[in-house]
C-alpha positions in Angstrom: 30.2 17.1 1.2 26.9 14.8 1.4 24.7 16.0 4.2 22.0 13.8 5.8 18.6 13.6 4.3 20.3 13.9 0.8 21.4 17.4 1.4 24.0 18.1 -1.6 26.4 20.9 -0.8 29.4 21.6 -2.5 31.6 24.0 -0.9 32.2 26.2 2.2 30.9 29.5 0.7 27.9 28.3 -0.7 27.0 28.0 3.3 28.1 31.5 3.8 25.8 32.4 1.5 22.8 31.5 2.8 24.1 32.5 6.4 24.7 29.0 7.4 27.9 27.6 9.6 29.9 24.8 8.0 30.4 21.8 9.8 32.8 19.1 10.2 30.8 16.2 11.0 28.8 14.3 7.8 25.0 14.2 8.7 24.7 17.3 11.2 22.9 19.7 9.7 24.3 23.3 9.9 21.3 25.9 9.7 17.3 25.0 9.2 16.3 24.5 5.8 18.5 23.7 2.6 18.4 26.6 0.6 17.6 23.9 -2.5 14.8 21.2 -3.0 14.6 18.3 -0.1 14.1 14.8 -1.0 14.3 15.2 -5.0 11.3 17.1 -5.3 11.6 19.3 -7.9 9.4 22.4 -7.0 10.3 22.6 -3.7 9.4 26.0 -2.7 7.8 25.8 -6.0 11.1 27.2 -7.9 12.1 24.7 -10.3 15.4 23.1 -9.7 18.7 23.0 -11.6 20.1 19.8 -12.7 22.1 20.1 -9.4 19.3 19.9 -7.4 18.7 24.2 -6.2 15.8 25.9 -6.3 16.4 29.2 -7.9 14.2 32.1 -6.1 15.0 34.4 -9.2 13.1 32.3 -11.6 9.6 32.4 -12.0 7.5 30.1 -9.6 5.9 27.1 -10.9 2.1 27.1 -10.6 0.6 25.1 -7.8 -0.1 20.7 -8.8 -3.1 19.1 -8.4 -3.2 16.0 -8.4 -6.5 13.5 -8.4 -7.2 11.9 -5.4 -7.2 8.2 -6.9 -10.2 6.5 -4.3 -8.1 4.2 -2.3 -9.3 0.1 -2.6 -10.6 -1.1 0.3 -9.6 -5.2 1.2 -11.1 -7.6 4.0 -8.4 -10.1 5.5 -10.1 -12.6 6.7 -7.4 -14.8 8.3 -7.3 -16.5 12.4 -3.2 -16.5 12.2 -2.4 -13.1 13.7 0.7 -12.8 12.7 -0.2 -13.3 9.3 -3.3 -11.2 9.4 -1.1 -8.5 10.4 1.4 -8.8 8.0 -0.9 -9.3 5.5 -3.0 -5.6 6.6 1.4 -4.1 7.0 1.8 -4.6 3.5 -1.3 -4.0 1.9 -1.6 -0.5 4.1 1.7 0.4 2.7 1.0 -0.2 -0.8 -1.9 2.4 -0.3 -5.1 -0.1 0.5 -7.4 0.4 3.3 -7.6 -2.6 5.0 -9.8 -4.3 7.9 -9.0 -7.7 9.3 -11.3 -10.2 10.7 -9.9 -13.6 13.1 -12.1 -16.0 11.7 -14.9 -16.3 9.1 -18.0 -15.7 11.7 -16.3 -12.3 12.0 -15.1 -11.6 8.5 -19.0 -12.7 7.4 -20.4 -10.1 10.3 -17.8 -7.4 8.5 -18.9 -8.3 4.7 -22.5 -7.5 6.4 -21.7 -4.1 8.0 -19.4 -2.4 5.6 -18.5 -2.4 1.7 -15.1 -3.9 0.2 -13.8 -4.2 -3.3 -11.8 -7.3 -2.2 -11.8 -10.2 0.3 -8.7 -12.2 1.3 -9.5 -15.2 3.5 -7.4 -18.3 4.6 -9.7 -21.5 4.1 -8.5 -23.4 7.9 -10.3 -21.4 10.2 -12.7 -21.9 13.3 -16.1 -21.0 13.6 -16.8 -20.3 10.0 -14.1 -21.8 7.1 -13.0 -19.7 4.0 -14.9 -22.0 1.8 -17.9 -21.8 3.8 -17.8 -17.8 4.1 -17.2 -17.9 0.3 -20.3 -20.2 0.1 -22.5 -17.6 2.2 -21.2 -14.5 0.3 -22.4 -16.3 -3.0 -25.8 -17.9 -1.6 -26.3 -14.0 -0.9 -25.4 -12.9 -4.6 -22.4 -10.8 -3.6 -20.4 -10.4 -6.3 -17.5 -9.3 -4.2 -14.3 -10.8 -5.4 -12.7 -13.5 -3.3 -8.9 -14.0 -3.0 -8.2 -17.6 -0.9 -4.5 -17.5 0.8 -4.3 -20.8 2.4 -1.7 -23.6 3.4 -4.9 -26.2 1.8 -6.9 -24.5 -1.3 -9.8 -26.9 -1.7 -9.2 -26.8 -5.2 -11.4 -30.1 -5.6 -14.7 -28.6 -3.7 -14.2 -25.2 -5.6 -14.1 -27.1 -9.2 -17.5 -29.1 -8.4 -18.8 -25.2 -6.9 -18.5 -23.1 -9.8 -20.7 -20.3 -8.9 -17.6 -19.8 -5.9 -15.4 -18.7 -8.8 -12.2 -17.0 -6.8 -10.6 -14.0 -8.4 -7.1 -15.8 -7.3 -5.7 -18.0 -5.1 -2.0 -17.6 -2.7 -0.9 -20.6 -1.4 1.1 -20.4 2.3 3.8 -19.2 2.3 3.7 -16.2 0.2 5.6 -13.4 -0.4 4.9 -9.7 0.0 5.3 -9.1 -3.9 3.3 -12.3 -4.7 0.5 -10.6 -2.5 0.3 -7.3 -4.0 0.7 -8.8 -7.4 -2.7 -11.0 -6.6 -4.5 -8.5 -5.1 -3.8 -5.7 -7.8 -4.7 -9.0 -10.1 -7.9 -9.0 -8.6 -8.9 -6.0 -8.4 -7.9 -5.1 -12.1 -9.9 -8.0 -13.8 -12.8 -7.3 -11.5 -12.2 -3.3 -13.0 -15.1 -3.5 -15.2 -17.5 -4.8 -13.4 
């Protein structure tokens, strides 16, 4: 019988064993904790686990993991659609980034001025301050800070004759979630060595 949360159990008496009631109904869960490992880890409890998936208390524990914190990339989105900008921030957040959004380039300049990024993503159409011209100021500055551009427009004529506002990679509107996180880890890999 398949249990909710990927609970495996495979007869009646194997719930009488570990005092549990058996149950009819597919998904209800019949006592607190599985006596095996949850969600296909295998040293839950930090038993090891059979090739069906149960801890086994009688063998010996497995010493405690530790993992390296990896330090997590941290990405501007500079972008005056918000429903893009958020989007954008949804997916980026989930892949593991930190992320902080600006609405337009005035604010996404005053955010490159206050904190420290590894990446920038800015649309180019914007009011107050354009992508190009934010690019413009975080060069005339000497920040090396690589620049994605995700725009409808990518001024590929102005950047050619500018080529001190090299761009680590450009998206052009619309783009896909994979397409994004494939630019950005892009980015961030040739800019690695840096």
């Amino acid at each position: 019988m398949m249990m909710s949360h990927g609970y495996s159990l495979h007869s009646k008496s194997h719930f009488a064993a570990y005092g549990c009631r058996a149950t009819k109904h597919v998904g209800e869960i019949p006592c607190g904790e599985p006596p095996h490992g949850r969600y296909g880890d295998p040293h839950y409890n930090s038993y090891p686990m059979d090739d069906k998936g149960y801890s086994h208390p009688s063998a010996p524990a497995l010493p405690p993991t530790r993992h390296r914190a990896s330090p997590r990339h941290r990405i501007l989105v500079v972008e005056d659609d918000i429903s893009i900008r958020q989007l954008s921030s949804s997916v980026l957040e989930m892949s593991g980034f930190q992320v902080d959004t600006a609405e337009d380039g005035l604010a996404g300049w005053e955010a490159l001025n206050t904190n420290s990024y590894d990446l920038m993503i800015t649309d180019n159409n914007m009011p107050n301050l354009s992508g190009f011209e934010l690019i413009q100021k975080l060069r005339s500055e000497h920040m090396t800070l690589p620049v994605v551009m995700a725009s409808g427009a990518i001024p590929t004529e102005a950047l050619s004759r500018n080529p001190s506002l090299k761009l680590a990679g450009t998206l052009t509107k619309p783009f896909t979630k994979d397409e994004l996180l494939v630019t950005v880890k892009r980015a961030l890999h040739a800019t690695k060595g840096r």
